[in-house]
FIPAFI-14579 format. One line per field, with one value per residue: residue number from 1; residue in three letters; x, y, z of N, C-alpha, C in turn. Coordinates in Angstrom, 1 decimal. Atoms other than C-alpha are relative to their C-alpha. Layout:
pos (NUM, ...)
code (ALA, ...)
n_xx (X, ...)
n_yy (Y, ...)
n_zz (Z, ...)
ca_xx (X, ...)
ca_yy (Y, ...)
ca_zz (Z, ...)
c_xx (X, ...)
c_yy (Y, ...)
c_zz (Z, ...)
END
This chain:
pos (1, 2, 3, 4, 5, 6, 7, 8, 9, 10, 11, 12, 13, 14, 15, 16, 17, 18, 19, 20, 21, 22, 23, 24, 25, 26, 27, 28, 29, 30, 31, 32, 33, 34, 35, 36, 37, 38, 39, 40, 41, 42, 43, 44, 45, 46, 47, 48, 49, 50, 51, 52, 53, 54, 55, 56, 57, 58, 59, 60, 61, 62, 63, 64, 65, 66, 67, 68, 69, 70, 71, 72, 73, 74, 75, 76, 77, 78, 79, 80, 81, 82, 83, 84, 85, 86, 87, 88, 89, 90, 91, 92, 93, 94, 95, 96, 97, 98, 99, 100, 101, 102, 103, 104, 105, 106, 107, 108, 109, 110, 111, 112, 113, 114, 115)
code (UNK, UNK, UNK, UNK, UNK, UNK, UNK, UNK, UNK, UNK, UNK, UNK, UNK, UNK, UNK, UNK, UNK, UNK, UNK, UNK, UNK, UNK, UNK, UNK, UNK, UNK, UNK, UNK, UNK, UNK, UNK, UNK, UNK, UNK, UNK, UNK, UNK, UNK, UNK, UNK, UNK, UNK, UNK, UNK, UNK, UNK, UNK, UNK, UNK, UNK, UNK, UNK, UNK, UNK, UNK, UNK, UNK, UNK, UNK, UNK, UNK, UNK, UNK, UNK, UNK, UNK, UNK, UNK, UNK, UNK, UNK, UNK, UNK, UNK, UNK, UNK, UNK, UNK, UNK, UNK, UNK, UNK, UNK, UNK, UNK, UNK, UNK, UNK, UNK, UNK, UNK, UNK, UNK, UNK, UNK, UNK, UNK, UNK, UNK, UNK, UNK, UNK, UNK, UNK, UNK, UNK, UNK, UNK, UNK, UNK, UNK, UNK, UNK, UNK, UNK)
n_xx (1.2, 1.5, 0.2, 0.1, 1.5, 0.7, -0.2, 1.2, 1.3, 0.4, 0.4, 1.0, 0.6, -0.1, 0.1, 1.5, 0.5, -0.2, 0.9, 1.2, 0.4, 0.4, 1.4, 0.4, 0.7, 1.5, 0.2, -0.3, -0.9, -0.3, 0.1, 1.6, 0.7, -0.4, 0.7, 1.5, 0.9, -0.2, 1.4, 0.8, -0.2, 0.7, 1.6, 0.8, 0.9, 1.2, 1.1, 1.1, 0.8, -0.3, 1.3, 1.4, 0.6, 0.4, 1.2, 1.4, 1.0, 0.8, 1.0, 1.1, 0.2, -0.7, -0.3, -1.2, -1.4, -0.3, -0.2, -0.7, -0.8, -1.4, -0.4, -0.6, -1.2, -0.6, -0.1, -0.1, -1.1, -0.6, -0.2, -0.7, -1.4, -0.6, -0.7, -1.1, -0.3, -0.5, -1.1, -1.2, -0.9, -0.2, -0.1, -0.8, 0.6, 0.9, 1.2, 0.8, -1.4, -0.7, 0.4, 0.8, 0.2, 0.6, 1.6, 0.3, 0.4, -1.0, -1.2, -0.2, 1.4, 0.5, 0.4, 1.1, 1.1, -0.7, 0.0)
n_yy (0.1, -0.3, 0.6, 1.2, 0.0, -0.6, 1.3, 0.5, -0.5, 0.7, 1.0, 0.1, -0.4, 1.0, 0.9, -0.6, 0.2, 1.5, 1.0, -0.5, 0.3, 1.6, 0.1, 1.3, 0.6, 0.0, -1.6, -1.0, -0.6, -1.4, -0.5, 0.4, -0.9, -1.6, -0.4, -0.5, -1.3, -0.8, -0.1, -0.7, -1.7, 0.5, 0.3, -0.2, -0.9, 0.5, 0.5, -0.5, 0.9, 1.4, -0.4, -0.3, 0.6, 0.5, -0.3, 0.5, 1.5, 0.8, -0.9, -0.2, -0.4, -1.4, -1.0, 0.3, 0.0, -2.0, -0.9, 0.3, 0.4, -0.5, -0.7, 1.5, 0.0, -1.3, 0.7, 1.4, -0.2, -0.2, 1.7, 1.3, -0.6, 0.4, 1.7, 0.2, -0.8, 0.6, 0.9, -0.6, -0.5, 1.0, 1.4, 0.6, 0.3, 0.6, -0.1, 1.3, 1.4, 0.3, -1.2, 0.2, -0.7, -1.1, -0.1, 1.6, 0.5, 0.3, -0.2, -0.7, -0.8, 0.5, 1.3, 0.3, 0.1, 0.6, 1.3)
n_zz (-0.8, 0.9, 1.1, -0.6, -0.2, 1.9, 0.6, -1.2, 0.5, 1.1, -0.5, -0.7, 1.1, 0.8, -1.0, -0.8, 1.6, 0.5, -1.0, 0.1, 1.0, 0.3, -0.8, -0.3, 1.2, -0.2, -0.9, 1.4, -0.4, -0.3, 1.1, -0.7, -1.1, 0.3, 1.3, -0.3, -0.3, 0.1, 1.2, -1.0, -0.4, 1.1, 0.9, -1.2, 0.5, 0.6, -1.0, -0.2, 1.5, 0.0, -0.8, 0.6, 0.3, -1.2, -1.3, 1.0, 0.2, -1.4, -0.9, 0.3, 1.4, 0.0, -0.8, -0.6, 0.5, 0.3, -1.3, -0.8, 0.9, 0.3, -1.6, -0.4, 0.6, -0.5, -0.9, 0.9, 0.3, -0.8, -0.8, 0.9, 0.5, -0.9, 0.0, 1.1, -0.6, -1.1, 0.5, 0.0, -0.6, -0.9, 0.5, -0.7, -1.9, 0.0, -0.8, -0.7, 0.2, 1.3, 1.0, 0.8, 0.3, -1.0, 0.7, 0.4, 0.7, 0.7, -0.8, 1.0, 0.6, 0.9, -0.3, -0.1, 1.0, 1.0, 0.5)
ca_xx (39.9, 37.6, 37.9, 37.4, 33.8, 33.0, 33.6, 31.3, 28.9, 28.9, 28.9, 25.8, 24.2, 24.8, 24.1, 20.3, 19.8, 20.5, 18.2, 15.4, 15.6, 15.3, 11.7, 10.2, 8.4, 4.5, 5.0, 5.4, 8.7, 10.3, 10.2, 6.5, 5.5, 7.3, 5.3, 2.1, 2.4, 3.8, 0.5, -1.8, -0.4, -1.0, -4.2, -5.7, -7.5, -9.6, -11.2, -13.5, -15.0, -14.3, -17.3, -19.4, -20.0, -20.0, -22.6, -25.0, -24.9, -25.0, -26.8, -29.3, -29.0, -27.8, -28.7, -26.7, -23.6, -23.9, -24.3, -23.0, -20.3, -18.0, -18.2, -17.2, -14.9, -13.2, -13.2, -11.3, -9.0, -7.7, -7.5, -5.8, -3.2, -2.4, -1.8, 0.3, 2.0, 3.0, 4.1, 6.5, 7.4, 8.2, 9.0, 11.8, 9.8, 7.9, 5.1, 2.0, 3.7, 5.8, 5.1, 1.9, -0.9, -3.0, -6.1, -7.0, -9.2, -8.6, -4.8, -4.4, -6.9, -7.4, -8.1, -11.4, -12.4, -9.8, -11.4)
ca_yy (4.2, 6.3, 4.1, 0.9, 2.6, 4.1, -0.2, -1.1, 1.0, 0.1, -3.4, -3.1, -1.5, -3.8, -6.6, -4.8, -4.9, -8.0, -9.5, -7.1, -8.6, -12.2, -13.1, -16.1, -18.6, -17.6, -13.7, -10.7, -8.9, -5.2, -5.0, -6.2, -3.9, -0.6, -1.2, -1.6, 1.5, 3.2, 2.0, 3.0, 6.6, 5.9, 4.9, 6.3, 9.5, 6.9, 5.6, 8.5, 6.7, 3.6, 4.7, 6.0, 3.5, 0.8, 2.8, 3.2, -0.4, -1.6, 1.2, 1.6, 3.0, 6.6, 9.0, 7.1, 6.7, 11.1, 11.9, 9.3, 7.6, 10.7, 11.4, 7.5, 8.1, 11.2, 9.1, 5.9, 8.1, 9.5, 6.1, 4.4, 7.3, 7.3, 3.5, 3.7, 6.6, 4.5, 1.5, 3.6, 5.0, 1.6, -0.7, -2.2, -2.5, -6.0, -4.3, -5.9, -9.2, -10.3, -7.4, -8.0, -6.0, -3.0, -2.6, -6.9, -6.4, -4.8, -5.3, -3.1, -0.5, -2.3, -5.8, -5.8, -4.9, -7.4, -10.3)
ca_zz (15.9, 13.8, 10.6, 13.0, 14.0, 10.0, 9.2, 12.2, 11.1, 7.6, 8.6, 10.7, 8.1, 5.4, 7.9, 8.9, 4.8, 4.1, 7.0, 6.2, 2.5, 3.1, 4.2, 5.3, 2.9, 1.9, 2.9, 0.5, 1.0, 1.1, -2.6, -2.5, 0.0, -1.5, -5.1, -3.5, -1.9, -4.3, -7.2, -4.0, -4.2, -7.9, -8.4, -5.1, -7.1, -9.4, -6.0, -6.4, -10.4, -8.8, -5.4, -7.8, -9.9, -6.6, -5.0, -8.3, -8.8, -5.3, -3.5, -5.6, -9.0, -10.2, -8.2, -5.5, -7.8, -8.4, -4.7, -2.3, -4.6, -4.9, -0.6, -0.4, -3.1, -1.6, 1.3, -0.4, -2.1, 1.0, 2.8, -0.6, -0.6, 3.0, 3.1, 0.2, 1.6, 5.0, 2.9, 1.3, 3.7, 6.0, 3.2, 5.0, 8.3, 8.3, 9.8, 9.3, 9.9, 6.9, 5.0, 4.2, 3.1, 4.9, 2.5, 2.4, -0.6, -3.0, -1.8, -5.4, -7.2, -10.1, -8.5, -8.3, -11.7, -13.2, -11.9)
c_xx (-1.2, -0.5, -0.8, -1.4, -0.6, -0.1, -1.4, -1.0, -0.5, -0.2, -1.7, -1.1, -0.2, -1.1, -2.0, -0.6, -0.2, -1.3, -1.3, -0.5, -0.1, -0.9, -0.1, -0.7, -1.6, -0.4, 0.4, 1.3, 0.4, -0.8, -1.5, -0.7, 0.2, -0.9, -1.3, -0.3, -0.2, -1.5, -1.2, 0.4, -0.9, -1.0, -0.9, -1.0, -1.4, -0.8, -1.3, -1.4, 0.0, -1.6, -1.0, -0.7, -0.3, -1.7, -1.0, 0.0, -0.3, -0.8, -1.5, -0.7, 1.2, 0.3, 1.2, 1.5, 0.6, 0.2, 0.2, 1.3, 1.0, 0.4, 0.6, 1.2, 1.5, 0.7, 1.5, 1.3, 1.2, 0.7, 1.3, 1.5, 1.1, 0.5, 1.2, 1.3, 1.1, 0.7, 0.8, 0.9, 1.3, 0.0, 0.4, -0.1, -0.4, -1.0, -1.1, 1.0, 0.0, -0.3, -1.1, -1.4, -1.0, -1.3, 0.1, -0.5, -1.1, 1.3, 0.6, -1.5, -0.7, -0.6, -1.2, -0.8, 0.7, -0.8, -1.3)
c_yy (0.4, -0.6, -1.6, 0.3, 0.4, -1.9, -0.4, 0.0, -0.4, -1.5, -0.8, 0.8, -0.6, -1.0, 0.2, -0.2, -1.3, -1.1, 0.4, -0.6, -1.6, -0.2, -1.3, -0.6, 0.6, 1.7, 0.6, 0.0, 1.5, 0.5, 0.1, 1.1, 1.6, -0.2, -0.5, 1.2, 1.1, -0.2, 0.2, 1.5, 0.2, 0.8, 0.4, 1.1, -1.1, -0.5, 0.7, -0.5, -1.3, -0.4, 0.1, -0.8, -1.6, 0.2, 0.4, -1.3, -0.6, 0.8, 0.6, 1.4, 1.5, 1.1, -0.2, 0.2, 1.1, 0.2, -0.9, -0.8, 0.9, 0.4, -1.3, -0.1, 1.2, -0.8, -1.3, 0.7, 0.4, -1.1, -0.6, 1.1, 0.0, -1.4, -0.3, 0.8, -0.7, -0.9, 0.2, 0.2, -0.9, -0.9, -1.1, -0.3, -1.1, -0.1, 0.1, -1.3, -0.9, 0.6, -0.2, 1.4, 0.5, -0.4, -1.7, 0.3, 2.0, 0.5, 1.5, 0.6, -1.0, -1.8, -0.8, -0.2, -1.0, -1.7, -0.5)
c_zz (-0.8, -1.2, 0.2, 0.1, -1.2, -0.6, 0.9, -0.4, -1.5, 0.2, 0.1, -0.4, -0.7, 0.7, 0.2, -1.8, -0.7, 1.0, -0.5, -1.9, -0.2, 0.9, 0.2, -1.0, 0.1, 0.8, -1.2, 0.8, -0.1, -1.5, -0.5, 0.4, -0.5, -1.5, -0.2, 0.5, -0.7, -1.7, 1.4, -0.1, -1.5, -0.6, 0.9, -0.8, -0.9, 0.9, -0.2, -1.4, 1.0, 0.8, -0.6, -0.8, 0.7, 0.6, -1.2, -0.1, 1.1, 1.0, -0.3, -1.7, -0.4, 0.2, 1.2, -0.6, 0.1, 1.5, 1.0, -0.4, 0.0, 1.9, -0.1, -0.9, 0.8, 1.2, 0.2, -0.4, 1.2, 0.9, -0.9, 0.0, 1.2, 0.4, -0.6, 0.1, 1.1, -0.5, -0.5, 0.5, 1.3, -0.9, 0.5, 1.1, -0.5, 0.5, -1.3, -0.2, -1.6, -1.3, -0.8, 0.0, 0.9, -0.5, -0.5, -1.8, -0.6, 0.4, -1.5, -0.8, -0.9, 0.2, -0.1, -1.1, -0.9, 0.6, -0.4)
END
């Protein structure tokens, strides 16, 4: 009897793995999901360079970039590490639907300045 429920269980294990790794067409998937969060944990500290030089060129030069650039950075890193953080930690969930991503844009640090 007890070997009958240790099979079960492995089973329905397996079984929960296998479903959680075949996605639907036009969706990220687990693996997807676990190495965006895990370059969000990453690259979450450079948010605070990334603010500053955002907010000198779009806010209005370089005083902006010195003194509101590293609060919105500070800000950004915390956000990019906790995101990244949760996707980790819920790869194998497909929450948001079909494991897609939290932060739209940039879904990755470096996205923005690559294009």
């Amino acid at each position: 009897m007890r070997h009958v429920s240790r099979r079960f269980i492995a089973v329905l294990i397996l079984t929960a793995f296998i479903i959680n790794f075949t996605s639907p067409a036009f969706s990220d998937d687990p693996l997807t999901k676990l190495g965006r969060g895990a370059a969000n944990i990453v690259t979450s500290p450079f948010e605070i360079f990334n603010q500053m030089e955002k907010s000198g060129s779009l806010d209005g030069g370089g005083m902006a970039g010195w003194t509101v650039g590293p609060i919105k950075g500070v800000f950004m890193t915390g956000v990019r590490a906790v995101v990244g953080a949760y996707e980790v930690c819920t790869f194998l969930i497909p929450i948001p639907k079909d494991y897609g991503p939290i932060l739209k844009y940039p879904e990755f640090f470096f996205e923005d300045s690559m294009a």
